[in-house]
C-alpha positions as CSV (number, residue, x, y, z in Angstrom):
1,X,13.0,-7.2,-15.8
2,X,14.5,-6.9,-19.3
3,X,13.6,-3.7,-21.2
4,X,11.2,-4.9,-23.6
5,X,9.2,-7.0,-20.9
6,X,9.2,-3.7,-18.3
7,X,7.6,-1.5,-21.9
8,X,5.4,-3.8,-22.0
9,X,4.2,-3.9,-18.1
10,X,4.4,0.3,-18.3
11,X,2.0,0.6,-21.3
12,X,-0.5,-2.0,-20.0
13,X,-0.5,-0.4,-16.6
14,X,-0.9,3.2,-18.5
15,X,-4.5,1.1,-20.4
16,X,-5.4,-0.8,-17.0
17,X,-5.5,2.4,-15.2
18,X,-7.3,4.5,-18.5
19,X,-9.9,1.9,-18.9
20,X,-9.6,-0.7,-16.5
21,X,-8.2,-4.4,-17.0
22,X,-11.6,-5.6,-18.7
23,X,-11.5,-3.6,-21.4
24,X,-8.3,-4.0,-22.6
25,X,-7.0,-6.9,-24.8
26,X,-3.9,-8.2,-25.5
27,X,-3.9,-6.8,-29.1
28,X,-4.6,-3.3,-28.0
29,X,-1.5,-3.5,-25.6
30,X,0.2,-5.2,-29.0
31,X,-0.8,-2.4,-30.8
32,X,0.2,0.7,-28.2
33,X,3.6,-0.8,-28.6
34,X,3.8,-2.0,-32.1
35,X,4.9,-5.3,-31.5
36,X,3.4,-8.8,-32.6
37,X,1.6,-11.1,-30.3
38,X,4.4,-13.5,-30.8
39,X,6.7,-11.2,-29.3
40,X,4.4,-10.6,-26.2
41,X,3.9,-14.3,-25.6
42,X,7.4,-14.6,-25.3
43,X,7.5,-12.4,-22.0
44,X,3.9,-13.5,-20.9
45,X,2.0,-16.6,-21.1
46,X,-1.0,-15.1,-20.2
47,X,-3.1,-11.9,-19.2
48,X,-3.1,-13.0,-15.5
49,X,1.0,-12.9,-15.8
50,X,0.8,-9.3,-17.1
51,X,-1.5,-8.1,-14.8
52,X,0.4,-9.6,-12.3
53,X,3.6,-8.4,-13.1
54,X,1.9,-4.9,-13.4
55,X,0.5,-4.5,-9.9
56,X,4.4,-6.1,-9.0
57,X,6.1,-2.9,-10.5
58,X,3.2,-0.9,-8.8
59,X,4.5,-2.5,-5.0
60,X,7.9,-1.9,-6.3
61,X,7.3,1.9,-6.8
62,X,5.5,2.3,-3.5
63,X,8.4,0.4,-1.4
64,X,11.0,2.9,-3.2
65,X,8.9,5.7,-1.9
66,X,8.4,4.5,1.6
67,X,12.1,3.7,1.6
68,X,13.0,7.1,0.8
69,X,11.2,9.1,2.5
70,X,11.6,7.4,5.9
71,X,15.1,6.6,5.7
72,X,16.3,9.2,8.2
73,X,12.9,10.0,10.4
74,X,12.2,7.5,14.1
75,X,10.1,5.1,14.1
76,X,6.7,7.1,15.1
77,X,7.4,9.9,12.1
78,X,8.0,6.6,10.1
79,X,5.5,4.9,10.9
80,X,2.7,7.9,10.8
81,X,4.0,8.9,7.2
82,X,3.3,5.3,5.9
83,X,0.1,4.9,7.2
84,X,-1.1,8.4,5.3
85,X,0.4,7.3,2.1
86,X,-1.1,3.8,2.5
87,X,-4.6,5.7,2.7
88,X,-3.6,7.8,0.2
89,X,-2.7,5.5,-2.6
90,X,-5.6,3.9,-1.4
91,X,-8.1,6.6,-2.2
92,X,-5.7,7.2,-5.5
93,X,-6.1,3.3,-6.8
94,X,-8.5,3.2,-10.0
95,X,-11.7,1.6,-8.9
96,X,-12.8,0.3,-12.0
97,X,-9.5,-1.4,-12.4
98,X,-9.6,-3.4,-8.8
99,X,-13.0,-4.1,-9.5
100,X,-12.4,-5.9,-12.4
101,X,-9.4,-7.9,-11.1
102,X,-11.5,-8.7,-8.2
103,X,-14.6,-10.0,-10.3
104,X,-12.9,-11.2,-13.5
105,X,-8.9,-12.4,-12.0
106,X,-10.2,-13.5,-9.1
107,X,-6.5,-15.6,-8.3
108,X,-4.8,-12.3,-9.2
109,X,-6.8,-10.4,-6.8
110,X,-6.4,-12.8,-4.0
111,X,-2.2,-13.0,-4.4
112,X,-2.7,-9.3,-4.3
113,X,-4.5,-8.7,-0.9
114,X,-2.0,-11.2,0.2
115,X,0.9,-9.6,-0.6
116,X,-0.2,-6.2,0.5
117,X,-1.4,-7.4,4.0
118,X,2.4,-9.1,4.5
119,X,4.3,-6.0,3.0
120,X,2.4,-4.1,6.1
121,X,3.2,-6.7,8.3
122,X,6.7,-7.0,7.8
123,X,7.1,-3.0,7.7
124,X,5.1,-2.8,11.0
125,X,7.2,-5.5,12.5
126,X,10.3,-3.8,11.4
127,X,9.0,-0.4,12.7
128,X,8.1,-2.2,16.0
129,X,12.1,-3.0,16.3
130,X,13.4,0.0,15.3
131,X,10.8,1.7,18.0
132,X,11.7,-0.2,20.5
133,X,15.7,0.6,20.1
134,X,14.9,4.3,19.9
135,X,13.2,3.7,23.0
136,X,9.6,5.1,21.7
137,X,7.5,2.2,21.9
138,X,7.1,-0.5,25.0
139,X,9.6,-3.2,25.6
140,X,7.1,-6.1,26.4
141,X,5.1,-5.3,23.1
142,X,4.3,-9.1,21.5
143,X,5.9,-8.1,18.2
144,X,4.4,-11.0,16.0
145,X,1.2,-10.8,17.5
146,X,0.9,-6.6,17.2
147,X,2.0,-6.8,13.4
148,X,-0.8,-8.9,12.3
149,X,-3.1,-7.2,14.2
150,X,-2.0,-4.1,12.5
151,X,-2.0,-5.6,8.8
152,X,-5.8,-7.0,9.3
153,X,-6.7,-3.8,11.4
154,X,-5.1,-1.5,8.1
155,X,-7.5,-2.9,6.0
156,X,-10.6,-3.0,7.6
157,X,-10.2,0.6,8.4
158,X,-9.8,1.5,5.1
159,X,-12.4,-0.7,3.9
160,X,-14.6,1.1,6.3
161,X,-13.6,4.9,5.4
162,X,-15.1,3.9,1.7
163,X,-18.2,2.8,2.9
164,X,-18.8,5.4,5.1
165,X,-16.6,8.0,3.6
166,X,-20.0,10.6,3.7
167,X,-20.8,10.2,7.9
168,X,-17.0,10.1,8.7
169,X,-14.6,12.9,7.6
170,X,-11.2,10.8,6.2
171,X,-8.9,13.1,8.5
172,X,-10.8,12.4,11.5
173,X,-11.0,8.7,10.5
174,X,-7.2,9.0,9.8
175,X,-6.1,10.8,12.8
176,X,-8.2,8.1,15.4
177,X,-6.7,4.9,13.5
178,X,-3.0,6.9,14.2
179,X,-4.1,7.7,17.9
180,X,-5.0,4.4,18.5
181,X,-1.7,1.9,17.3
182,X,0.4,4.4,18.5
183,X,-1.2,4.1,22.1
184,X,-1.3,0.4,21.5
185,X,2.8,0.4,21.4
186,X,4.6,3.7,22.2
187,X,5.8,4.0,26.0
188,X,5.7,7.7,28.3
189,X,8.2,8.7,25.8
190,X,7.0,8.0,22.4
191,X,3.4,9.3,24.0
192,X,5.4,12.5,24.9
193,X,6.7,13.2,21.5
194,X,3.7,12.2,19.3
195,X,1.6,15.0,22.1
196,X,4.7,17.4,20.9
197,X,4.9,16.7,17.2
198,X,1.5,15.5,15.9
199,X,-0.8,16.5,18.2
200,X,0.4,20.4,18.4
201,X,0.8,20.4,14.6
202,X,-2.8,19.5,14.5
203,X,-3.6,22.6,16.8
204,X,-1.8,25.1,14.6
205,X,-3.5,24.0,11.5
């Protein structure tokens, strides 16, 4: 992304997330970087490309985290510390701003949830590998088949912490969806060191 196109994406993401995507026009993005309309055209061809291309350097920002931060844990650290920041940038998105993509970008919305559910599903999958080589998770574990059920499963927990965010407590919520994928694909040993390094941190707390 060339310089002027990537100032653009960072001060509409800055207005998106201020206001939400509704409210805000092309000309006020124009006019937070003092540029013509001409010029933006000639990086975007529409709203729906902007928006786009801001929820792309979004992804982009969240991958560099994940990558960083698990480069040197095991699989079950890894995959643990994933799905908290998952539910935390979750809790963290702007509401108003999904909602409008949702009602008013409706396309936009769609590419999203699709792209999000296969960015979990190829991590999980990848996980599931690196697992298994460590010798954490079970041999005979249907790969494919366990990282799709983990994408779909992601988001319907998380859909259902919102919606019932005041009868369930979001660490218990948290701590059961961890209990249960981990017993789903970790082996005697994996069990043993989750029991050791999750479970007796909890206790200490």
């Amino acid at each position: 992304m060339n310089t002027l196109k990537h100032n653009i994406t960072q001060a509409a993401s800055k207005l998106f997330h201020r206001s939400g995507v509704r409210n805000i026009s092309i000309d006020e993005v124009c006019s937070e970087l003092r540029i013509s309309k001409k010029t933006f055209y000639q990086h975007f061809q529409q709203k729906e490309d902007l928006i786009g291309a801001v929820i792309e350097e979004n992804k982009q920002q969240h991958f560099e985290k994940f990558e960083k931060n698990i480069k040197n844990k095991n699989a079950i650290d890894s995959l643990i510390f994933i799905i908290k920041e998952l539910k935390k940038n979750s809790d963290c998105e702007p509401h108003q701003l999904w909602f409008d993509i949702q009602k008013y970008y409706p396309k936009v919305f769609e590419k999203y949830e699709k792209m999000k559910l296969e960015a979990i599903r190829i991590g999980f999958e990848q996980n599931l590998i690196q697992g298994i080589d460590e010798g954490y998770y079970r041999k005979d574990l249907d790969i494919e088949l366990a990282s799709f059920f983990h994408s779909v499963q992601m988001k319907t927990t998380f859909e259902m912490m919102q919606e019932n965010q005041k009868k369930f407590a979001k660490k218990r919520m948290m701590d059961f969806y961890i209990d249960l994928i981990i017993h789903l694909i970790a082996n005697e040993k994996g069990l043993k060191y989750l029991e050791e390094n999750y479970y007796n941190e909890d206790k200490r707390e």
